[in-house]
BADO-459078 format. One record per residue (C-alpha): residue in one letter; x negated, y negated, z negated. Coordinates in Angstrom, 3 decimals. Example, Ala and Ser with C-alpha at 12.3 -4.5 7.8 and 13.67 -1.06 7.14 Angstrom:
<atoms>
rest/X/Y/Z
a/-12.300/4.500/-7.800
s/-13.670/1.060/-7.140
</atoms>
This chain:
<atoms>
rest/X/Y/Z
x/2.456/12.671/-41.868
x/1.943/10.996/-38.849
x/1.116/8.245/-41.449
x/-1.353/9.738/-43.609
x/-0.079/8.511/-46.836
x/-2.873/7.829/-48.209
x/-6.031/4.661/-47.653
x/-9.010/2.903/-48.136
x/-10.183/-0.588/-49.467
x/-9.204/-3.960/-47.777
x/-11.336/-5.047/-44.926
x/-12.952/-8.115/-44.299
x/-11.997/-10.459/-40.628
x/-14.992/-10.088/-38.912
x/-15.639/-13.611/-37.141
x/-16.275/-11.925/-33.957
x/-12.793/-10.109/-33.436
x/-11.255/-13.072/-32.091
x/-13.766/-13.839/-28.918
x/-11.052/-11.873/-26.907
x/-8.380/-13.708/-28.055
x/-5.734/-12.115/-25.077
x/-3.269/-15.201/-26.303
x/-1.720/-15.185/-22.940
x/1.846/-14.610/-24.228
x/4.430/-12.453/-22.620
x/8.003/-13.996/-22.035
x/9.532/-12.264/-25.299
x/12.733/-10.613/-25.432
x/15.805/-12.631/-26.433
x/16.838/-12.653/-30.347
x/19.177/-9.096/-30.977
x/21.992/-9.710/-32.596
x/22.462/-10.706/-36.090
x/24.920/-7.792/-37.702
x/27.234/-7.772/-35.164
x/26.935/-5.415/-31.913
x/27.507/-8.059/-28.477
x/30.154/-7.031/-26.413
x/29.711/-3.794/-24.362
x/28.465/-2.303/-27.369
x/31.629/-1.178/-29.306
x/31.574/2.337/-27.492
x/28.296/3.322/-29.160
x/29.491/2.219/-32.715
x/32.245/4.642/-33.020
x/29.892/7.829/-33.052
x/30.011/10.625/-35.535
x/26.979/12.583/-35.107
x/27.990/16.498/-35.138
x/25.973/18.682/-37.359
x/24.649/21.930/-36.190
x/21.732/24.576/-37.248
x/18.789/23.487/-35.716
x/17.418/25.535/-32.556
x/13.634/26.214/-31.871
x/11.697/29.084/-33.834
x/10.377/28.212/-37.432
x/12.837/25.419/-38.496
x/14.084/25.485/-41.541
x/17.579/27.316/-42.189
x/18.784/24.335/-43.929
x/17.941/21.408/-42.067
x/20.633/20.347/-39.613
x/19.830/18.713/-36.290
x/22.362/16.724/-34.224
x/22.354/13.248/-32.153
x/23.390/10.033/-31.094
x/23.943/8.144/-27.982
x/22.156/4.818/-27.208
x/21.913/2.450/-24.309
x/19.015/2.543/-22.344
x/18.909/-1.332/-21.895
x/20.855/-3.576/-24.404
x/21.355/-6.316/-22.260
x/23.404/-3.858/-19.657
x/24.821/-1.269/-21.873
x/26.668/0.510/-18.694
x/23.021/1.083/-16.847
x/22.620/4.215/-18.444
x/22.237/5.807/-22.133
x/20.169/8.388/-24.007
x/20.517/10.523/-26.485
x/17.789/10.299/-29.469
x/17.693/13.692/-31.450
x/18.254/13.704/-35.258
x/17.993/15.947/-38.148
x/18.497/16.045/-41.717
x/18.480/18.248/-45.245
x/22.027/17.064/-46.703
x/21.944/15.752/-50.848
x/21.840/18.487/-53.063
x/25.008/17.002/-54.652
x/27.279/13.838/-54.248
x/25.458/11.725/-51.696
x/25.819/8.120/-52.000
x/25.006/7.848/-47.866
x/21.592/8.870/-46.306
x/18.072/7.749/-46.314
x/16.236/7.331/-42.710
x/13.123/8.230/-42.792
x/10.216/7.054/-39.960
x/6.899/8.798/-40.502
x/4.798/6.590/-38.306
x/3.023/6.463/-35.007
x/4.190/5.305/-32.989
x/4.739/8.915/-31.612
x/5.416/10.967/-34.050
x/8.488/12.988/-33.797
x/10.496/12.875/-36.899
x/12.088/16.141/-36.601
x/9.160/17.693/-36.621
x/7.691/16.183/-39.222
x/10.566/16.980/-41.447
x/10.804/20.189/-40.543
x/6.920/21.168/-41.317
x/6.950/18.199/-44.300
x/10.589/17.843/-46.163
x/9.526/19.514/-49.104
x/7.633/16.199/-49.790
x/10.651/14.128/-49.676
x/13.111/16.575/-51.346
x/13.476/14.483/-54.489
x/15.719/12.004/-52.490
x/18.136/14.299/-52.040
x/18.774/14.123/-55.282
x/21.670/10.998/-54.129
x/20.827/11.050/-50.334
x/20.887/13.324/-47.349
x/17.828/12.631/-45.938
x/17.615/12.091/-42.269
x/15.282/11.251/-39.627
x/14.681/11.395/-35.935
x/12.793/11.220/-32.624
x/12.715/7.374/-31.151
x/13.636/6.761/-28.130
x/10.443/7.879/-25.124
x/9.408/10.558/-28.411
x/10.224/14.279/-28.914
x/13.428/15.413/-27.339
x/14.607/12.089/-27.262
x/13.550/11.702/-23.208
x/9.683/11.658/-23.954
x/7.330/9.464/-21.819
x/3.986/11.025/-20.337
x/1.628/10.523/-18.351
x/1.580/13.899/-16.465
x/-1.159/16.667/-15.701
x/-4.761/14.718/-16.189
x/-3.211/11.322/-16.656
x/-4.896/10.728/-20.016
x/-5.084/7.155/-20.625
x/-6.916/7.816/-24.431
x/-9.342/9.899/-22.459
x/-9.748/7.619/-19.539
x/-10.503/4.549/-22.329
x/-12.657/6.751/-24.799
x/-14.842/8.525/-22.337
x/-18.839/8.770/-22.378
x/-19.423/6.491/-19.451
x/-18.039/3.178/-20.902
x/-20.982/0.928/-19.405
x/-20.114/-3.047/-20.879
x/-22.350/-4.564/-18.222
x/-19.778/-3.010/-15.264
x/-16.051/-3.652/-16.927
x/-14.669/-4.093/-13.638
x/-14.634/0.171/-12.640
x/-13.523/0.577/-15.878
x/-10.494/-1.487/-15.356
x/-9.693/-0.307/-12.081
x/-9.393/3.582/-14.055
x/-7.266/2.296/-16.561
x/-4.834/0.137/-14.266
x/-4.375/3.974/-12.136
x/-3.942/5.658/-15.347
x/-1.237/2.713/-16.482
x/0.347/3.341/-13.022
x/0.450/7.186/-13.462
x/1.950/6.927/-16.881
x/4.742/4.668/-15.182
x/5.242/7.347/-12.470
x/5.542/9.964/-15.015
x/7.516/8.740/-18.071
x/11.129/7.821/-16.346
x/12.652/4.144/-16.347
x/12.913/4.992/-20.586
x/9.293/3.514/-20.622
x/10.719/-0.273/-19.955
x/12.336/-0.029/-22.929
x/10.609/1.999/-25.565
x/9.149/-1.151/-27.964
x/10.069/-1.040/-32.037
x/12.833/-4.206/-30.827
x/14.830/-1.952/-28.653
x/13.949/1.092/-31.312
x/15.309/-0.796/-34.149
x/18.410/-1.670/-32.391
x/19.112/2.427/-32.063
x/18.768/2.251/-36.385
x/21.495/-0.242/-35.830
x/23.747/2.587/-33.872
x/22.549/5.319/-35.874
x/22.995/3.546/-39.433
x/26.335/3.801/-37.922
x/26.891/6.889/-37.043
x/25.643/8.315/-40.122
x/28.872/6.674/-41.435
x/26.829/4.096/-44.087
x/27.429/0.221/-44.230
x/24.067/-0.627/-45.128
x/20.576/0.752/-44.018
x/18.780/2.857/-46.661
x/15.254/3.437/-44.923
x/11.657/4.831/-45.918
x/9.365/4.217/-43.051
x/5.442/4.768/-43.251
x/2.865/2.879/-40.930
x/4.196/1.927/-37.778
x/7.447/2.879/-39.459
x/6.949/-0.525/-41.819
x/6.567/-2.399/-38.517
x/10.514/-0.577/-37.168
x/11.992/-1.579/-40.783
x/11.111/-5.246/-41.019
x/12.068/-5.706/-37.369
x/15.102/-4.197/-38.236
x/15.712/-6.461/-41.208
x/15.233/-9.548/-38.630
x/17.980/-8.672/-35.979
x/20.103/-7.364/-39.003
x/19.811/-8.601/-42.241
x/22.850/-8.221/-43.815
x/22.573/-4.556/-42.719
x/19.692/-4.016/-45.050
x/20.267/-2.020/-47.862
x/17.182/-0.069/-49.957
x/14.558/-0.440/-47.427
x/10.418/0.529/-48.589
x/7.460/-0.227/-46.428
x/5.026/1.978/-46.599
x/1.513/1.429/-45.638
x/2.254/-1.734/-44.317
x/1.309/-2.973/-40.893
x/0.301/-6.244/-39.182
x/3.500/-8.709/-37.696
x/0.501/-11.260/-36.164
x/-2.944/-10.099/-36.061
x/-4.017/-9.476/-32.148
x/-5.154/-6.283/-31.265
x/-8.647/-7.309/-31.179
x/-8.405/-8.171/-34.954
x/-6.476/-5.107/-35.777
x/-9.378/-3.056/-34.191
x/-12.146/-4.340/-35.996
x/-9.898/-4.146/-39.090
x/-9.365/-0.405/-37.994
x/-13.639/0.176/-37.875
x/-13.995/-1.464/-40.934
x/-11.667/0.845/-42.659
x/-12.439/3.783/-40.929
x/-16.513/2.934/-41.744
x/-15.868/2.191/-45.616
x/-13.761/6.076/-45.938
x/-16.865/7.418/-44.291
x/-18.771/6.011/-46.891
x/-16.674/7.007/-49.993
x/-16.981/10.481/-48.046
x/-20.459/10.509/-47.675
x/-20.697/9.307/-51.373
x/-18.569/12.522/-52.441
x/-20.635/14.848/-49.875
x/-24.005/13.823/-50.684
x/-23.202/15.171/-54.228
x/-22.532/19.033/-53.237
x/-25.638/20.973/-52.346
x/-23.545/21.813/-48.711
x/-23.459/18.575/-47.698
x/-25.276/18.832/-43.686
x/-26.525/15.747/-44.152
x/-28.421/16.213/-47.134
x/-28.437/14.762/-50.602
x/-29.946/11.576/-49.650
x/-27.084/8.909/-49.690
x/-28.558/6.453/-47.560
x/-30.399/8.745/-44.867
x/-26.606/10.327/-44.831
x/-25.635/7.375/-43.403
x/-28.068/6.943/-41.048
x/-27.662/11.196/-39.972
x/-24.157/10.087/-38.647
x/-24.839/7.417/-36.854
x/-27.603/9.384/-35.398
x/-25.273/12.315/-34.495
x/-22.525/10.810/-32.592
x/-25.244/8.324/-30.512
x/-26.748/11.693/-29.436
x/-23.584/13.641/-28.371
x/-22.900/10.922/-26.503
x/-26.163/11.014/-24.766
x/-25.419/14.856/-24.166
x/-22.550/15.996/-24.688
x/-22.310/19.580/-26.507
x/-19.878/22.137/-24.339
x/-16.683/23.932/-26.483
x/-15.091/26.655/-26.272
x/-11.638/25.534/-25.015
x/-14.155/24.237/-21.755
x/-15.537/20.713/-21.334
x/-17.394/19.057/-23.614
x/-17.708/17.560/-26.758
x/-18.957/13.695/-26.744
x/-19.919/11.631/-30.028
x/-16.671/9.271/-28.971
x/-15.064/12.677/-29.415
x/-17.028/12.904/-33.079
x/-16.163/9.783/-34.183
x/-12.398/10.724/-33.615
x/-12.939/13.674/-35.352
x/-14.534/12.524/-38.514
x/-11.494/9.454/-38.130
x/-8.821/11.679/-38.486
x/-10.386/13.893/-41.837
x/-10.806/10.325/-43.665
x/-6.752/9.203/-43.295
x/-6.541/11.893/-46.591
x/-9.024/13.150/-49.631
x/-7.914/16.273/-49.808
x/-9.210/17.159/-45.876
x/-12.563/16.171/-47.396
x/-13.758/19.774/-48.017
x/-12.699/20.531/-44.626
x/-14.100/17.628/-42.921
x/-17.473/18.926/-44.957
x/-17.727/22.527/-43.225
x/-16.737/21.348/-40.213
x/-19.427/19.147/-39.654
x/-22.041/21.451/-41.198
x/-21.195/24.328/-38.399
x/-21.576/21.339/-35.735
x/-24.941/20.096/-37.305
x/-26.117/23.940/-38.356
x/-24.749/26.067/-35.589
x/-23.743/23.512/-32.635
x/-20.113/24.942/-33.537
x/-17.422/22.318/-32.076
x/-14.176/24.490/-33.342
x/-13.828/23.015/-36.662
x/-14.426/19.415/-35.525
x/-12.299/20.020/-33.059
x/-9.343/20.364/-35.284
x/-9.261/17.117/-36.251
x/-10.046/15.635/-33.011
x/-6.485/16.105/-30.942
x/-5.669/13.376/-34.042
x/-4.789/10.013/-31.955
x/-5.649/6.378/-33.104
x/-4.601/2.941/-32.644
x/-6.009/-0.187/-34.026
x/-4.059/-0.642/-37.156
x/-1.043/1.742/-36.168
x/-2.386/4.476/-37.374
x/-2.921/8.322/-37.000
x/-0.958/10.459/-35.358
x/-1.666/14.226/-35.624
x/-0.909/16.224/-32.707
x/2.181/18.305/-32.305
x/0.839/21.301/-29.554
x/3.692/22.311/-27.688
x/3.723/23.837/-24.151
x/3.605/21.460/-21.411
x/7.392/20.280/-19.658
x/7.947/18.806/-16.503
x/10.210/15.940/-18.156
x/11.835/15.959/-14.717
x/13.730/19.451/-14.952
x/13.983/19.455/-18.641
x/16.803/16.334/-18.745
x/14.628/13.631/-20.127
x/15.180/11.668/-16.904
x/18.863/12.211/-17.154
x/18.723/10.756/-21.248
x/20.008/13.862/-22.348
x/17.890/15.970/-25.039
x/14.789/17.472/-24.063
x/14.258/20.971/-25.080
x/11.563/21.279/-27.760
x/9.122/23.878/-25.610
x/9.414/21.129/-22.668
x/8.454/18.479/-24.843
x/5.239/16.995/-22.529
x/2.301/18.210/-24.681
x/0.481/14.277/-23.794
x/4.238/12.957/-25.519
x/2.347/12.124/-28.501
x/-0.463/9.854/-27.222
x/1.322/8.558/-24.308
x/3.966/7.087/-26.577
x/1.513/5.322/-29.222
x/0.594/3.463/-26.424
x/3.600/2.511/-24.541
x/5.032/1.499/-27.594
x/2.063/-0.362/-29.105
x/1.800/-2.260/-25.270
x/5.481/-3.161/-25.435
x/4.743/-4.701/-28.541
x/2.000/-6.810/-27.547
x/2.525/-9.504/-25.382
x/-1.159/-10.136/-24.724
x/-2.840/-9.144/-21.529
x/-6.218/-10.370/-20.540
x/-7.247/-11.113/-16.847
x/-9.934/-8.836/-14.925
x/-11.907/-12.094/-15.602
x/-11.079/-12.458/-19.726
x/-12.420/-9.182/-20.343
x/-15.940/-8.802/-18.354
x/-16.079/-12.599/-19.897
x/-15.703/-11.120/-23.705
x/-16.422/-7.808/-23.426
x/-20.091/-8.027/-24.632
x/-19.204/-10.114/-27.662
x/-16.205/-7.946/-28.595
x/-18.853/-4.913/-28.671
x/-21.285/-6.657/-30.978
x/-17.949/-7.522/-33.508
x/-17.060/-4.131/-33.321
x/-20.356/-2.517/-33.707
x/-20.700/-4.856/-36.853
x/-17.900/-3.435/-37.940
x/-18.791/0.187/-37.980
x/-21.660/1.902/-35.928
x/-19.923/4.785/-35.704
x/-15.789/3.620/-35.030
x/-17.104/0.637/-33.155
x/-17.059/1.863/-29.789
x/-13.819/3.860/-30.421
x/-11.650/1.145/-31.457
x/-13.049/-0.999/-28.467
x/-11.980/1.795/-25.534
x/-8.806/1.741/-27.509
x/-8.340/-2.067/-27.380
x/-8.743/-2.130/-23.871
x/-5.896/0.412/-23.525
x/-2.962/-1.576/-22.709
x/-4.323/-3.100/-19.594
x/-2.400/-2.574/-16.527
x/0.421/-2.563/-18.242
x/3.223/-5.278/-18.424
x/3.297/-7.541/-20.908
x/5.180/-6.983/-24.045
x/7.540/-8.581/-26.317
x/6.408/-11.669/-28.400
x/9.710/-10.842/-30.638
x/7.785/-9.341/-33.238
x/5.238/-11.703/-33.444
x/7.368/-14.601/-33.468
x/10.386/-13.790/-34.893
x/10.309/-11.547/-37.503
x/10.054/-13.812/-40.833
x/11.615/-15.292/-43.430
x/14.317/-12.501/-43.259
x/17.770/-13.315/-45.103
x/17.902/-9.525/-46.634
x/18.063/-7.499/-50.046
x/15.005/-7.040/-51.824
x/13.301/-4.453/-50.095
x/9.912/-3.122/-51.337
x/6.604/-2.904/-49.670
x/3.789/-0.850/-50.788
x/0.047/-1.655/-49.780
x/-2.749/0.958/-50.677
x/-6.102/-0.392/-51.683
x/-8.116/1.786/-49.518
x/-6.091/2.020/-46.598
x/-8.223/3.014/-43.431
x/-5.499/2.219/-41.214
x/-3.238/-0.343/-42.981
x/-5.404/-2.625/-45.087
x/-4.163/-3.751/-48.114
x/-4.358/-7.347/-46.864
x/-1.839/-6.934/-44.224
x/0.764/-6.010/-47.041
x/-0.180/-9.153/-48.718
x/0.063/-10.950/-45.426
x/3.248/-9.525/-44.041
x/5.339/-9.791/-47.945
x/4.417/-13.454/-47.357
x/6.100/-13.582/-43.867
x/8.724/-11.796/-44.659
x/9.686/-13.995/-47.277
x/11.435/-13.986/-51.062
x/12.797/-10.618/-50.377
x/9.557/-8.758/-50.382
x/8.167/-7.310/-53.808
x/4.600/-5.856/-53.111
x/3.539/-2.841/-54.827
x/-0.369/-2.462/-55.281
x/-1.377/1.219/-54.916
x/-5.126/1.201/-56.482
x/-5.995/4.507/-54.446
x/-7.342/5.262/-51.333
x/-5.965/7.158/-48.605
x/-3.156/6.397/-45.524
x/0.174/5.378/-47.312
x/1.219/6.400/-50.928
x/4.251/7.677/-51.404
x/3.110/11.753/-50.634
x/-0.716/11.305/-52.868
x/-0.149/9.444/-55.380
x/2.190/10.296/-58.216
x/3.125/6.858/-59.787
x/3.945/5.759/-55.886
x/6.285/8.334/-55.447
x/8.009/7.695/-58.592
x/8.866/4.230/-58.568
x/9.921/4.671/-54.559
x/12.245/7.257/-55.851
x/13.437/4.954/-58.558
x/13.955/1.880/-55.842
x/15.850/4.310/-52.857
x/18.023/6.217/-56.033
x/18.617/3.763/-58.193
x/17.817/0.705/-57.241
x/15.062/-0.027/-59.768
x/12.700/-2.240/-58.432
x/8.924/-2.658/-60.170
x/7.582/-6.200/-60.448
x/6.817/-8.222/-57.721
x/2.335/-7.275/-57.474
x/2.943/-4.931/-59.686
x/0.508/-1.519/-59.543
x/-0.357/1.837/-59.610
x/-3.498/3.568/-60.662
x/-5.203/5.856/-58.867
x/-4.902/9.351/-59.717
x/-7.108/11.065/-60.884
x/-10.083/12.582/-57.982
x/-11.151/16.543/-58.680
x/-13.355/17.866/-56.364
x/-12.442/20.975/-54.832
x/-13.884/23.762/-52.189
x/-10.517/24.403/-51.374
x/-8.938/22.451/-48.525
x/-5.541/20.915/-49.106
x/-2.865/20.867/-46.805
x/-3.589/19.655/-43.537
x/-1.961/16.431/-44.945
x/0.928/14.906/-44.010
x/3.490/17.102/-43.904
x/5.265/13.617/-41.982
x/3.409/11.427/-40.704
x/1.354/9.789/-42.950
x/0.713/8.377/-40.091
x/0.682/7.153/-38.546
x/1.776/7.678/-42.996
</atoms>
């Protein structure tokens, strides 16, 4: 899932993260409204949402798609509304309400995760009809791009970072910022998690339930607990999972993402250097040093592919990133590299590599549909979007509009050729192979206005039910420390469940997880507060699993 449920051991704060500190604080959105919608709103709380058979080839005959109406801006509900697409598998008996499901990102569309992953979550319809959906600037739900070439990952990521000349770098990503704005439709001023939890608000709703029943993985934790701020009496059983940051800058959620990234390439290379197919041999600590090797030399000349262009080490380094959100893409991960060391073969790496990252928000695995002009397809408009017009950049060019309008730190041309050379040595420390990747990505936001400081400041101590959180020990994208951290701000209601596995999230690879989430969203059993789950049981295989998430994973 676009949250690869599954993680990797906590990571330490490396002293360095903090040189660029980017505290300049955005003006932050005013407070949403505590339970009750503000006036202007009552029109978009009497919605039913009208079940059909979903469209598109390959969906599943029994999953039902439908959708709700929004406002585009909260503050002026009669500027203009969208419509954010829905679907759902109904409860396979008497449903008690529905469960919302978010499977991370940001980015991710939720219908098609569902679609390709439900089978994972099919236990909860057991009381629930399980339903989830495309936020607002994702999917059909009027999907922000950046247009033909307008990249900004690619822009950020690409082989000719030079540290000692910040200034041309900046200048590319401030054009790429302003292309993305050009492209994605006045939907892009409002796509950040406090307007998206708002539309839970409307939808919660809509699906005809007085409380909020919720599941949401990664980036999905951070949409739940902001949602449990602006309403907290609307909270019913809500479970975090794969918890996020509510605090840490993005400079410390990079380094955090290296350091998790660089200790799953180590438990891989420790698994790898085992099997006799291992490229890099059966030396452990020469393995190591192979990789490092590798991706320092693509980068110094690139390798060409067979879809043209070329093939960098930043591109490597993405790669390999994406394999390690889940064990069982291990074997994969394994062959793939040894037809790029052996045979200079980029098509398995390449697999993984259309996987997109952000510092602590984790992965989101592509969704390859034709490219739409968003223009002619009704996105503009806040109508649906047709699923073959989706914009095949959605994916990536909404993790990063709505990671920037969380973030209300920007740093001035001066700030970052000041820092820049210490933030590389921090994140080089961190991981000589992720560093560099997670530092393009930090600087990705730039050019960009300055986001909320809602989330950051306001979302604490929330007045809710118990809801339950659930931190993996070997998170690569979520570490296990940020569950600790963010149970704490969140207050009394939180009850922390200690996953003892490795991997992106929990509730889709490991059994005991799944089981007491089940128990929580069904019947309202709750474990013990730091309470825990072992890790199941590792079997090494030559047989890759599935591609993972089947959701998000995510992202979780």
């Amino acid at each position: 899932m676009l949250a690869k449920l599954s993680a990797r051991p906590a990571v330490r704060k490396c002293a360095g993260a903090g040189a660029l500190t980017l505290t300049l604080l955005g003006s932050g959105l005013p407070a949403a409204a505590a339970d009750e919608p503000r006036p202007g709103l009552s029109r978009f709380y009497g919605q039913k949402v009208a079940w059909a058979a979903c469209d598109g080839a390959g969906m599943p005959r029994d999953l039902q798609c439908g959708k709700v109406t929004v406002p585009l801006d909260y503050a002026h509900p009669g500027a203009g509304t969208l419509d954010l697409a829905l679907a759902r598998y109904r409860a396979t008996g008497a449903s008690r309400g529905s469960v919302l499901l978010n499977f991370g990102g940001p980015g991710g569309s939720g219908v098609h995760e569902l679609a390709t992953g439900g089978k994972q979550f099919m236990d909860l319809t057991n009381g629930y009809d399980v339903v989830t959906f495309d936020p607002r600037g994702v999917g059909r739900s009027s999907p922000v791009s950046c247009g033909e070439g307008g990249d900004q990952t690619s822009v950020a990521t690409g082989q000719n970072l030079d540290i000692s000349r910040p200034l041309p770098l900046l200048k590319r990503l401030r054009q790429a910022a302003d292309q993305c704005a050009r492209n994605s439709g006045p939907v892009l001023a409002h796509i950040g998690t406090v307007d998206a939890a708002r539309d839970l608000d409307v939808m919660r709703q809509a699906l005809g339930d007085s409380k909020l029943n919720y599941l949401g993985f990664s980036y999905g934790t951070r949409l739940g607990a902001v949602y449990a701020a602006q309403f907290p009496h609307r909270v019913g059983r809500m479970t975090l999972d794969g918890v996020d940051t509510l605090t840490e800058p993005l400079s410390e959620q990079g380094v955090a993402g290296a350091e998790g990234l660089q200790t799953a390439l180590d438990d891989f290379l420790d698994w790898c250097t085992t099997d006799i197919a291992c490229p890099f041999g059966r030396d452990r600590r020469m393995a190591g040093s192979q990789v490092v090797r590798l991706v320092r030399s693509l980068d110094q000349d690139p390798v060409p592919t067979d879809f043209g262009g070329s093939f960098s080490g930043q591109d490597l380094a993405g790669a390999i990133g994406s394999a390690l959100y889940s064990e069982e893409l291990w074997p994969t991960l394994e062959r793939a590299l040894a037809s790029l060391v052996d045979d200079g073969d980029t098509r398995g790496v390449l697999g993984f590599s259309a996987g997109v990252y952000w510092p602590g928000g984790g992965i989101t695995p592509p969704v390859r549909r034709p490219g739409g002009d968003v223009r002619q397809s009704g996105g503009r408009n806040g109508g649906l979007v047709n699923s073959a017009d989706v914009p095949a950049d959605n994916l990536p060019a909404a993790l990063l509009a709505i990671n920037c309008a969380d973030d209300p730190d920007r740093p001035s041309d001066t700030q970052v050729t000041k820092d820049l050379k210490s933030l590389r040595a921090a994140y080089d420390q961190a991981s000589p192979v992720f560093g560099r990747f997670k530092l393009t990505q930090l600087l990705m936001c730039y050019g960009r206005p300055k986001g909320t400081s809602y989330i950051r400041d306001r979302v604490k101590d929330v007045d809710t039910a118990k809801m339950l959180l659930v931190g993996t020990r070997g998170d690569p994208a979520t570490p296990y420390r940020w569950t600790e951290e963010t149970a704490r701000r969140l207050g009394a209601a939180a009850v922390v469940l200690d996953n003892r596995s490795d991997g992106h999230t929990g509730y889709t690879s490991s059994r005991c997880v799944h089981r007491k989430v089940d128990d929580f969203l069904l019947y309202g059993s709750l474990p013990a507060d730091g309470s825990s789950c072992p890790a199941d049981r590792r079997v090494r295989t030559s047989t890759p699993g599935p591609p993972g998430d089947g959701g998000h994973a995510a992202n979780g």
